[in-house]
Every structure is written in C-alpha cells, then in structure tokens.
C-alpha positions as CSV (number, residue, x, y, z in Angstrom):
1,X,-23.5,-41.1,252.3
2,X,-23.9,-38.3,254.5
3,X,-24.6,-35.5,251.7
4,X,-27.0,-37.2,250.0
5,X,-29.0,-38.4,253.2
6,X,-29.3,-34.7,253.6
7,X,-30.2,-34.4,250.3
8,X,-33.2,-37.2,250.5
9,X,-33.9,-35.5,254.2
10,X,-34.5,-32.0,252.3
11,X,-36.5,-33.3,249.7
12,X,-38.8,-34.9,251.7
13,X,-39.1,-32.1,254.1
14,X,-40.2,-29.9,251.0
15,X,-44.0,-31.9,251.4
16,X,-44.1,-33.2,254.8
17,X,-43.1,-29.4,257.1
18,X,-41.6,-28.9,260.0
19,X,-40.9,-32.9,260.6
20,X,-37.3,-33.4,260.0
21,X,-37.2,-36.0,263.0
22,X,-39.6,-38.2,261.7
23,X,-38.1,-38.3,258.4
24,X,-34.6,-39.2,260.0
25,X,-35.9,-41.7,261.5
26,X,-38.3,-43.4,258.8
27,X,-35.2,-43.1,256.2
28,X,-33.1,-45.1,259.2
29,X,-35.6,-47.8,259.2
30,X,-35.8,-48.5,255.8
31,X,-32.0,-48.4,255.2
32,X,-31.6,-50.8,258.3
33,X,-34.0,-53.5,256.6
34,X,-36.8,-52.3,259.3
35,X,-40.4,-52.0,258.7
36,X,-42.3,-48.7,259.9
37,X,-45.5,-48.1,262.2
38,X,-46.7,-44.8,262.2
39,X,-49.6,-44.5,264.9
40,X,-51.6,-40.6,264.6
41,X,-54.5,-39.2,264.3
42,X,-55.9,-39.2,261.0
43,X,-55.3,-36.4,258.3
44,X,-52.2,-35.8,260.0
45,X,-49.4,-37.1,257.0
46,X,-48.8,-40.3,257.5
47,X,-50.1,-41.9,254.0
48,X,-48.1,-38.3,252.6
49,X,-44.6,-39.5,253.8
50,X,-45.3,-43.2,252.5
51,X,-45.4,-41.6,249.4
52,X,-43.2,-39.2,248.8
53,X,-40.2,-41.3,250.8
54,X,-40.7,-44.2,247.8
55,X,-41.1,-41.3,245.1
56,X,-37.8,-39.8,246.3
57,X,-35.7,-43.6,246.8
58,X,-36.7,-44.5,243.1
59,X,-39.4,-47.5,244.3
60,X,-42.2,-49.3,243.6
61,X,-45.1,-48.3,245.9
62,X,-48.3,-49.8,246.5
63,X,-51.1,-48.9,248.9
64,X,-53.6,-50.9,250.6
65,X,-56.6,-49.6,252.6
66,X,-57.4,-52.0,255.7
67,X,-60.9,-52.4,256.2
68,X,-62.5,-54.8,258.4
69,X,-64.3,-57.3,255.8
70,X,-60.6,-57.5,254.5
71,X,-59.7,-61.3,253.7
72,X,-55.9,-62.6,253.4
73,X,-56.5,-63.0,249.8
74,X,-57.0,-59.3,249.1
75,X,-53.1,-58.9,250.0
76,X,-51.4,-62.0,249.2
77,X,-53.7,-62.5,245.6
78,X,-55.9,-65.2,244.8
79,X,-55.8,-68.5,242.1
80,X,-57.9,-68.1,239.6
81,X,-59.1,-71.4,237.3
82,X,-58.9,-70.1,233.0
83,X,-61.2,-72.2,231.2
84,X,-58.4,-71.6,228.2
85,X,-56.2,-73.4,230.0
86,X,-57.6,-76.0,232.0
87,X,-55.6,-74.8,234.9
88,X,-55.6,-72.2,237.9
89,X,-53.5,-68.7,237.4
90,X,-52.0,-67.1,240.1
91,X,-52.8,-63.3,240.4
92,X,-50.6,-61.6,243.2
93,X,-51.8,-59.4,244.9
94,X,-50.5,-55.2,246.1
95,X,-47.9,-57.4,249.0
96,X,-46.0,-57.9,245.7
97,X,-43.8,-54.0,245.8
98,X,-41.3,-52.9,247.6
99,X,-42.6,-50.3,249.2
100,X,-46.2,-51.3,250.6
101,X,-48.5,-48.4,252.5
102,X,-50.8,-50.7,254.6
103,X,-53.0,-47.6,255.5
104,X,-55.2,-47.7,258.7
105,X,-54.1,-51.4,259.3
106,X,-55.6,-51.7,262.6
107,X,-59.3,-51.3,261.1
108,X,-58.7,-55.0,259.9
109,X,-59.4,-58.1,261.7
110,X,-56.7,-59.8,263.5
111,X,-56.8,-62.9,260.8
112,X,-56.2,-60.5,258.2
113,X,-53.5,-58.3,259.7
114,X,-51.6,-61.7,260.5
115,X,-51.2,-62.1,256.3
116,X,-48.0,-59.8,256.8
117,X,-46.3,-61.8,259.6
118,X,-44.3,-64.1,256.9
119,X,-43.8,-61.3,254.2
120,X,-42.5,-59.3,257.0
121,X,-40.3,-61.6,258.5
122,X,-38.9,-63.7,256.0
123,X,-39.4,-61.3,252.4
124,X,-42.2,-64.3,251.0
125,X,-45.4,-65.1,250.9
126,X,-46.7,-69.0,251.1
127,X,-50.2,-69.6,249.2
128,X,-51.8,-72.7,248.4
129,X,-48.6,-74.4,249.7
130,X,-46.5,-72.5,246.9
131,X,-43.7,-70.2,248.5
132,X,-43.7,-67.0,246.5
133,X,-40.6,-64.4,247.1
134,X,-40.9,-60.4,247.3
135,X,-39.2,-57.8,245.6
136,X,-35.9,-56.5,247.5
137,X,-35.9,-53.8,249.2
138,X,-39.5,-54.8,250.7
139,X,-40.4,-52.1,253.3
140,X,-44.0,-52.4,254.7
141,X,-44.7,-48.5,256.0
142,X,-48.0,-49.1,258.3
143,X,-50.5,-46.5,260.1
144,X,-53.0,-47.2,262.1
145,X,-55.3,-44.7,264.2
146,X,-55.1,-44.4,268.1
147,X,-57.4,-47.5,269.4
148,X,-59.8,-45.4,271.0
149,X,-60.8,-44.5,267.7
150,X,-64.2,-46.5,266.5
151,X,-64.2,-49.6,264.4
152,X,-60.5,-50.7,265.2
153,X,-58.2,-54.0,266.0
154,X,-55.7,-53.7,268.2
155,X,-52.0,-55.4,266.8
156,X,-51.0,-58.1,268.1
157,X,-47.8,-58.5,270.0
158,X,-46.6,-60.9,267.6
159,X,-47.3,-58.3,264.7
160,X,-46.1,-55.0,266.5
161,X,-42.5,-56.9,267.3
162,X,-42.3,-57.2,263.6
163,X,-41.7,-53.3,263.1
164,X,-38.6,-52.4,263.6
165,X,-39.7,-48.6,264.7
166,X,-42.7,-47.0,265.7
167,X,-43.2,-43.3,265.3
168,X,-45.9,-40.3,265.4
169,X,-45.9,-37.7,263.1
170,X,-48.0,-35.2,265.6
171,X,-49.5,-31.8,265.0
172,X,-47.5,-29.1,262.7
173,X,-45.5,-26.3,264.3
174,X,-47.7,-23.2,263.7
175,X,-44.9,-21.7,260.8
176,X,-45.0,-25.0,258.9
177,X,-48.5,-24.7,259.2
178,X,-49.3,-21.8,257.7
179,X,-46.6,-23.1,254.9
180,X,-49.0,-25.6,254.3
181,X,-52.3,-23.5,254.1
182,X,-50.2,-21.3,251.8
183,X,-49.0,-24.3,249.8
184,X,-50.9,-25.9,246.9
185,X,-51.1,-28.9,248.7
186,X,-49.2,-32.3,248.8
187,X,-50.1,-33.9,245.4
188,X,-48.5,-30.8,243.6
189,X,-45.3,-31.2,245.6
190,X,-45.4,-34.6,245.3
191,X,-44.7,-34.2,241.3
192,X,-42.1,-32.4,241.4
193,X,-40.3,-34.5,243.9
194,X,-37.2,-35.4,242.4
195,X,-35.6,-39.6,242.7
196,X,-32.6,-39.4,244.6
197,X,-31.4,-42.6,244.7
198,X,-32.7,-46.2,242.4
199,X,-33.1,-49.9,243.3
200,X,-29.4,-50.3,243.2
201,X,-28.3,-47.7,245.7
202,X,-31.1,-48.7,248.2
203,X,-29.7,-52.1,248.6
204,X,-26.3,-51.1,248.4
205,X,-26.4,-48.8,251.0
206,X,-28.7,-51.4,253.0
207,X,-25.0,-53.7,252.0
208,X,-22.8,-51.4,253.9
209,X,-24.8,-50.8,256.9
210,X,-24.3,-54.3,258.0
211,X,-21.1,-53.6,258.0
212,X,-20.8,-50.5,260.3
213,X,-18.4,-51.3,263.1
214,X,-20.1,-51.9,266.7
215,X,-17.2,-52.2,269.1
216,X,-17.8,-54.8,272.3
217,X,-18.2,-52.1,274.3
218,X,-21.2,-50.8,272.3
219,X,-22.4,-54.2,272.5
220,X,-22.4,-54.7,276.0
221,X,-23.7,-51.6,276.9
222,X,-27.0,-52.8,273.9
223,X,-26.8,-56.0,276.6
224,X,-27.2,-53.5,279.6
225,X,-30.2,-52.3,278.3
226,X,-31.8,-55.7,277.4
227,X,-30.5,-56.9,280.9
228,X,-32.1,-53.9,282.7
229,X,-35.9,-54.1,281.1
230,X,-35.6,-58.0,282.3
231,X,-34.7,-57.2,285.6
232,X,-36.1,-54.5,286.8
233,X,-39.6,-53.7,288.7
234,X,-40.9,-51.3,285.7
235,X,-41.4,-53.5,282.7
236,X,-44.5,-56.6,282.9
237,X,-42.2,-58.3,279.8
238,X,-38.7,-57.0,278.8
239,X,-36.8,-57.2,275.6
240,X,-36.1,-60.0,273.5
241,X,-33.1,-61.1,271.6
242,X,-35.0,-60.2,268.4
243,X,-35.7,-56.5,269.9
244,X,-31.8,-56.2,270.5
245,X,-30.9,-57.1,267.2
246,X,-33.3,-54.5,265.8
247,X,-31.9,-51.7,268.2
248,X,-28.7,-53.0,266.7
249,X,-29.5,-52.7,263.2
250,X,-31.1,-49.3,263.8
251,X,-28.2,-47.9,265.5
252,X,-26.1,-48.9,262.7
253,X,-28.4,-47.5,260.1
254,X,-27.9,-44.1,262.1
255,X,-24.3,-43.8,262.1
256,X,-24.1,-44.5,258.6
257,X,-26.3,-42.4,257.7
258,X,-25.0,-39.4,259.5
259,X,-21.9,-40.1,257.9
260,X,-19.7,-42.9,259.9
261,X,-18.7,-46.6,259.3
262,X,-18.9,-47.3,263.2
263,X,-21.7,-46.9,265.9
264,X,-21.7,-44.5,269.2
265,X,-23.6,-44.9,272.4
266,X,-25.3,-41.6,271.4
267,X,-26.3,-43.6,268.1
268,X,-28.2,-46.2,269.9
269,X,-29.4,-43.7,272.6
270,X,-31.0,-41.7,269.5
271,X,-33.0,-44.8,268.2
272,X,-33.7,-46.1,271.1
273,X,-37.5,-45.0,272.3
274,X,-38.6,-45.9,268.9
275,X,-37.4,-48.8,268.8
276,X,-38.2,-50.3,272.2
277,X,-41.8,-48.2,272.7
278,X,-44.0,-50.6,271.3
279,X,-42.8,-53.8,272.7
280,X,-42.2,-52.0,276.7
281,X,-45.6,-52.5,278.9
282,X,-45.6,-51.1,282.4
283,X,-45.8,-54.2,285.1
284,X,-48.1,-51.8,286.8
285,X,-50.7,-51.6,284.5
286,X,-49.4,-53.6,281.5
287,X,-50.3,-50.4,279.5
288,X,-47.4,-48.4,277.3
289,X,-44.9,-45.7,279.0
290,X,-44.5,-42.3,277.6
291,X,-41.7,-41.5,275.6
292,X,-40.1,-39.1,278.0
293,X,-40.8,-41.4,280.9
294,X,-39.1,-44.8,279.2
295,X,-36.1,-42.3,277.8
296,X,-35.8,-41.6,281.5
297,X,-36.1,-45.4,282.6
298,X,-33.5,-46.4,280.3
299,X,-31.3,-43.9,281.0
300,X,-30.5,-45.3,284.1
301,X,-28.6,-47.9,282.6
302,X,-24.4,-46.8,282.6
303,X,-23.1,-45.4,279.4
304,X,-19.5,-46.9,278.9
C-alpha cells in the first residue's frame, strides 16, 4: 500500500502546494473510517482538497453550503405527496454520497448542524420514522471558519467528538505560492487529476486497517495517555473511551499507510494532536491548547 499512498499523496500535492502534511493526514482519516474538520480562514484550500482527494479515490462527491436559514431537510431530503400516485415520494437529499463537503458548516444553526450526528455515527439517516442507509465509504470532510468570524455557530461538543481529526491547512510557503500565482488555477488541475484507486479498493484497504497489529504494549501506553488527560491539573474534561478508540483507529490507518501491518508508538505520537485537539479544553480557562503546547503536555506521558 505504501507506493500507491505515495502515489495518491503526489497527486494531490499537484493542486493543493506545499501541504504534504495535511494531505497525509486527511488520506489517514478517511482510510481509518474517520470524518474530517478542517478549521481556516477562508480562501485558503479547504473546499480544493475536498475535491480533488474524492476525484483522485474514484468517489462520489457532493457539496453542501451551510448557511444559517438551513433546515434538516435541505441535507437529509424531504417527502413529497404525487398527485399520480396518491402517495408521498421520498427525495434524498446531497447526505446521500460518499464523500460529502459540508462547506462553512458552522454558519448553520445548531438544529441544523445536529442533522449529521446519526449519518456520522452510525452511516444512516432516520426520516419520518423510516431508517435510510448511506453509501459505504461515507466520509463527511467539514470546514468551518475561525468563530470570530461574523455570522457563525459554534459546534457542539457532541458534534466536534464526531470527527475523528481536525486539521488547518494554513498559509502557503512563499515557493508554493508563487507556483500557484504561476499556475492556471485549481479547476484546471483538478481535470487532469487522475483516479487512483475505485470504490472497491477504498473499502478494502479500510478492511485491512482493522486488522493492523497493535501489541498490548501500544495499547497500554494509548491507556497512559487517556489516564493522564483524566488525571492531571491541565485538562477541564479528559478523553473518552470513544476518543481512544479514534486515536486507535488513526494510528492504525498510519502504519498501514506508510507501509506496515502493525502500529508504533511514533505512529500514534504522529496522529495524536489532531486527534485529541478538538476535544482537550484547558481547566484554566476551558478554552483550546495550542498544538505545540498539548504535544508538549502529552509528551510527558512514558513511551514504552
């Protein structure tokens, strides 16, 4: 798997310049199952990489664009009655892909935003008491805009513990930059992005990463970690068991994708800030840690 992650990796990297790290990590999320958060200023790439990572894995893509007099309906779809028939048809609505950009999702109102708890959790939708499944692989990659930003929602914790990984694109390096000026912009990259893997392979490789070997003492080192945010005097909340299983998943997704069938510490160290950033808040001030700071935090904790 290793050779054609590069592959996939390089592809990608031929549109979105410069960020090789992000697009590690995004591919690890999907492959592990995960769903994505992407949190940046606008205009920065974010809708860019939604895009071209489900032109280059062969899937279905959809995109929605939050805005705050968004209903439930709008995502899920909406019966409608046909005179023809005497009876009410079911239209679904863009949740129904496999690969869904909800774009800006924290301009919508906490009511509507909730609509994705069950899709996310569970791969269905329930309307008008009918239980409707989604397409496998379903991977929901979200932005949203930094909350000082006018006319937004902040997510709730319920519905940030859902993603598996939160990232930030950030500002390009001045070289990739000036690629990009020089370029003839993203839509004419995007077309001659070439499908690397189909439907098949994604869920196949999705198969095998379950089965990537974590030995007990990976394990109880993963405990360590949930055991130290619980514990200690930095952290207002710590982990939950549902947060260690998605460090666990990730980590696996990482090794397999870098070309081994069993995890490392240094796997799960790798993963680790994204995975844990968005559901750590400081008992100081309940507010979120900076990436360098929590890396150091939970570094404290013993490697075996």
């Amino acid at each position: 798997m290793n050779e054609k992650f590069e592959t996939i990796v390089r592809q990608i990297g031929t549109v979105i310049l410069g960020k090789e790290d992000q697009i590690r990590l995004a591919l690890t999320c999907l492959f592990a199952k995960g769903h994505l958060l992407i949190e940046d200023l606008p205009g920065i790439g974010k809708t860019t990489l939604a895009k071209v990572l489900s032109r280059c894995l062969g899937l279905n893509f959809r995109r929605i664009q939050f805005t705050s007099d968004m209903l439930p309906g709008d995502i899920l779809g909406i019966s409608i009655f046909e005179q023809k028939t005497g009876s009410f048809v079911f239209y679904p609505g863009p949740i129904f892909t496999q690969v869904l950009l909800a774009d800006e999702i924290n301009r919508a109102t906490p009511k509507t935003q909730s609509a994705l708890l069950e899709a996310m959790e569970e791969q269905q939708v329930t309307t008008e008491g009918k239980t409707r499944h989604l397409e496998k692989p379903f991977f929901v990659i979200a932005t949203q805009n930094p909350l000082e930003q006018a006319g937004t929602f902040p997510l709730p914790e319920s519905q940030l513990d859902r993603f598996l990984m939160r990232i930030d694109i950030g500002y390009p390096g001045r070289e990739a930059e000036k690629e990009l000026l020089k370029g003839e912009g993203a839509e004419g990259l995007l077309a001659r992005i070439n499908t690397c893997m189909i439907h098949d392979d994604v869920l196949q490789t999705q198969k095998k990463i379950e089965e990537v070997h974590a030995s007990d003492a990976l394990l109880e080192y993963l405990q360590d970690i949930l055991d130290f945010t619980r514990t200690c005097p930095y952290f207002y909340v710590g982990l939950s068991p549902r947060a260690g299983l998605a460090l666990l998943r990730a980590t696996r997704s990482w090794a397999y994708l870098h070309g081994r069938d069993y995890a490392i510490p240094e796997d799960l160290q790798k993963v680790m800030p994204w995975v844990v950033s968005h559901r750590l808040r400081s008992k100081e001030n309940r507010g979120e840690f900076s990436l360098e700071k929590l890396t150091a935090l939970l570094g404290e904790v013993p490697v075996p």
